[in-house]
C-alpha positions as CSV (number, residue, x, y, z in Angstrom):
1,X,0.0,0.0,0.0
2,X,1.6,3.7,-0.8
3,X,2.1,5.4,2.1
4,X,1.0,8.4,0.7
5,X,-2.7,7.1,0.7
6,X,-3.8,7.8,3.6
7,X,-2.3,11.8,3.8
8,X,-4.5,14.7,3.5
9,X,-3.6,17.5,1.1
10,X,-4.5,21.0,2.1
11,X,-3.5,24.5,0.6
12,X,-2.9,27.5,2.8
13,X,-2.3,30.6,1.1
14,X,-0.5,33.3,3.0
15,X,-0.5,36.6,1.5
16,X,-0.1,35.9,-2.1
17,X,1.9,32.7,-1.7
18,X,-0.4,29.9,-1.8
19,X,1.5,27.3,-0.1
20,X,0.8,23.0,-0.6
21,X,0.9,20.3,2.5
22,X,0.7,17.2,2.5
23,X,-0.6,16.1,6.4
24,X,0.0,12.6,8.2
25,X,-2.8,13.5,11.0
26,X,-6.4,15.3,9.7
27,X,-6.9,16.8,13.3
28,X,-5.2,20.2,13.4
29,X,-5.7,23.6,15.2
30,X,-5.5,26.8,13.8
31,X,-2.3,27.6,15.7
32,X,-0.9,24.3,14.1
33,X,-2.1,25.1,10.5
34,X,-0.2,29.2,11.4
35,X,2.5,27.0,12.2
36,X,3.0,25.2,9.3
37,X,2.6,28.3,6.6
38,X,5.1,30.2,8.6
39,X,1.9,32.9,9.5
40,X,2.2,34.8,12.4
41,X,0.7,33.6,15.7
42,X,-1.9,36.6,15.6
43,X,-3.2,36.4,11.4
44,X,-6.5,35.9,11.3
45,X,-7.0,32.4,9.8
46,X,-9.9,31.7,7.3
47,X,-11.3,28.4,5.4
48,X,-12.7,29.3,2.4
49,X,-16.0,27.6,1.9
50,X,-19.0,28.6,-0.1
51,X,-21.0,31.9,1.4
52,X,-19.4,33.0,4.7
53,X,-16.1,32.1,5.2
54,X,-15.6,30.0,8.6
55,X,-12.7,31.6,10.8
56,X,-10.4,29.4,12.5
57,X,-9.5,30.9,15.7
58,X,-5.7,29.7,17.3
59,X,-7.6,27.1,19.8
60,X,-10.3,25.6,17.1
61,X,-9.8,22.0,16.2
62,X,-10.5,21.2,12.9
63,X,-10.7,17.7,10.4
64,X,-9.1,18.5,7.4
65,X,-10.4,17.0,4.2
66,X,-8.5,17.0,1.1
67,X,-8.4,20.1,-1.2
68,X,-9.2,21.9,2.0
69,X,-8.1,26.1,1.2
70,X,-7.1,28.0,4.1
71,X,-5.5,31.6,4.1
72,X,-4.1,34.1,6.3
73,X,-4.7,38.1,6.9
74,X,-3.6,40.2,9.6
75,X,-6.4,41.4,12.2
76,X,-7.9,44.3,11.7
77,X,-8.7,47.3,14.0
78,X,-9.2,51.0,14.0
79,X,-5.9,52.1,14.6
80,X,-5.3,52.2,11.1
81,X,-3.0,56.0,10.8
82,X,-4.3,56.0,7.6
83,X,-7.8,55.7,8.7
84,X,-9.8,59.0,10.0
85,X,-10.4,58.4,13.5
86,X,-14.4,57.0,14.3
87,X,-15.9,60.4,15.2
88,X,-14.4,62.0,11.8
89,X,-16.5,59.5,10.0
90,X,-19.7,59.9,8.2
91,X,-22.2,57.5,8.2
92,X,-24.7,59.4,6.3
93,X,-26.2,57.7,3.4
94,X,-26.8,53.8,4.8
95,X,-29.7,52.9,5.1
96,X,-30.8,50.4,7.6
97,X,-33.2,47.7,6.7
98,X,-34.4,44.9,8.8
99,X,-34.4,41.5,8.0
100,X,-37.2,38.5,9.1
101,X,-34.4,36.6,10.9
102,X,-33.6,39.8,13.3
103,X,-30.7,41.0,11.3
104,X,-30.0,44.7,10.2
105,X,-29.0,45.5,6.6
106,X,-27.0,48.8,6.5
107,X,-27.1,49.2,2.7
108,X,-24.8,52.3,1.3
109,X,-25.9,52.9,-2.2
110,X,-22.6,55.0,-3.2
111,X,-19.4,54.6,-1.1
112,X,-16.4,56.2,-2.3
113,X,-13.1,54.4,-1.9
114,X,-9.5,54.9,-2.7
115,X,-8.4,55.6,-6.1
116,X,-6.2,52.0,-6.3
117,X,-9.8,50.4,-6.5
118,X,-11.9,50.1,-9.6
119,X,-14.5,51.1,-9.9
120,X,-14.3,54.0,-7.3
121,X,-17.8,54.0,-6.4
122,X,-19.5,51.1,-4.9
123,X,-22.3,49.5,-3.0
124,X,-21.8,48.7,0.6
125,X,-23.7,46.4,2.9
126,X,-22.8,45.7,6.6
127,X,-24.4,43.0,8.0
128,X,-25.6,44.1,12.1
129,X,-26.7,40.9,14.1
130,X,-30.0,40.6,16.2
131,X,-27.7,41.9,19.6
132,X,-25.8,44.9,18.0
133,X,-24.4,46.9,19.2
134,X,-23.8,44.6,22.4
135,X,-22.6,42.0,19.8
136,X,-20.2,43.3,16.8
137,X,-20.5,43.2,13.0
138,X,-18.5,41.4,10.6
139,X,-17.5,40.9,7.3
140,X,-18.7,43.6,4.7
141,X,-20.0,43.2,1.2
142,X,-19.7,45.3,-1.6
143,X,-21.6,45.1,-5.7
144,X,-19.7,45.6,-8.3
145,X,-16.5,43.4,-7.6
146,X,-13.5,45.5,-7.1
147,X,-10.0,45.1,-7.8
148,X,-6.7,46.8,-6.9
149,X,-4.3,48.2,-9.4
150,X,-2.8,44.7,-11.0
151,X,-6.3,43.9,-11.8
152,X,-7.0,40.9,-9.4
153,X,-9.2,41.1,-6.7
154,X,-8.6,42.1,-3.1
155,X,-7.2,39.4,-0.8
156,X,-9.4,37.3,1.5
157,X,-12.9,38.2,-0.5
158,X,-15.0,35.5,-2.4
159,X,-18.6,35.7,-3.7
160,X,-21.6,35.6,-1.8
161,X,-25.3,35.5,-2.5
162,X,-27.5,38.9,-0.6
163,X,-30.8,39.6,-1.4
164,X,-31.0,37.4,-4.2
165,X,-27.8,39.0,-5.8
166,X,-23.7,38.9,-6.0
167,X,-21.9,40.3,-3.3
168,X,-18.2,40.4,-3.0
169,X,-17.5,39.6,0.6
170,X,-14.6,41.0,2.6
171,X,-13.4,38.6,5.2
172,X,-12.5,41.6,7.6
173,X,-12.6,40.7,11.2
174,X,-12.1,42.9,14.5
175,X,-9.3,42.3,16.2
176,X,-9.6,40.5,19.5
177,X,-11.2,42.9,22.1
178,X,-11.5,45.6,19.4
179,X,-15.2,45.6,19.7
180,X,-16.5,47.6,23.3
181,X,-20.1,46.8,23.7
182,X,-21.8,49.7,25.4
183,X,-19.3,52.1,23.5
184,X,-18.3,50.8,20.2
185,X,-20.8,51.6,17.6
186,X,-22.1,51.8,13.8
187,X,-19.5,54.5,13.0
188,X,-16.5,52.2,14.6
189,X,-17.4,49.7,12.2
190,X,-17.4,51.7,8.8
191,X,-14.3,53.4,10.3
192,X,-13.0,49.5,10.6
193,X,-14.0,49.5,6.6
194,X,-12.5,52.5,5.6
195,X,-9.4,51.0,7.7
196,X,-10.1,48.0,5.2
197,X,-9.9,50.3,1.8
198,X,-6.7,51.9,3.1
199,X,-4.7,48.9,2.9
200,X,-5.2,49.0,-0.9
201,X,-4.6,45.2,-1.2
């Protein structure tokens, strides 16, 4: 029998480097899989999968299956310097729309972003669950796809289906404590996007 039969192939892809591995044991954790690519400790870890994106925090213990696609991003925050500080942010121009399920919609029909996008303009959506602001957002979505300056799109986004329509999603996740229920609010967040924009990648 090849030895090799019974290994699990897996690919994680940190920053651009998509990197192959072929695994002995199927029972990892997300430190282990940071590990392996060489990512730092405090990257974000994600498994791409269709719709949401899963994220793997250091301590979760996952069973890999084969052509299993993991990849990396640092965490984000607001203290981007590039980023206007939360109170010099407008919010003006979402509208908020409630869903059946207890979620909020905040739906931004023109949002400007840096000029190493294309297009410049586009549709925003943050998704607000049933407990915000006590609990945080996550994730935005923005219509039309975008790309940065080499043409390809932004790291850590995929598709997903909103309203009955193509969103591309931006796995952007708060930073560990990042979020202060009873003071963090709906500006912190789209200062957190704007954060996202700045990076220009």
């Amino acid at each position: 029998m090849n030895a090799d039969h019974n290994k699990v192939v897996i690919f994680i892809t940190v920053g651009t480097n998509q990197l192959r591995f072929e695994l002995d044991n199927p029972v990892q954790t997300g430190q282990s899989l940071k590990q392996l690519a060489g990512a730092q400790s405090t990257d974000v870890l994600f498994l791409r999968r269709p719709g949401d994106d899963p994220l793997i925090r250091n301590e979760d213990e996952i069973k890999l299956r084969n052509g299993d696609h993991f990849y990396t991003q640092p965490p984000a925050d607001y203290g981007s310097e590039a980023c206007p500080a939360p109170e010099a942010i407008d919010t003006a121009g979402f509208d908020f729309v409630r869903q059946p399920d207890g979620w909020t919609f905040a739906i931004h029909p023109a949002f400007a972003i840096p000029a190493a996008y294309t297009p410049r303009i586009v549709k925003v959506l943050i998704k607000l669950p049933p407990l915000f602001p006590q609990a945080a957002p996550d994730m935005f979505f923005v219509t039309p796809i975008v790309r940065v300056a080499n043409g390809t799109e932004p790291r850590g986004t995929s598709m997903a289906t909103i309203l009955g329509a193509a969103w591309q999603q931006f796995s952007w996740h708060l930073a560990p404590n990042a979020w202060k229920p009873g003071l963090s609010t709906f500006r912190d967040f789209v200062a957190c996007v704007r954060a996202r924009f700045e990076r220009k990648d």
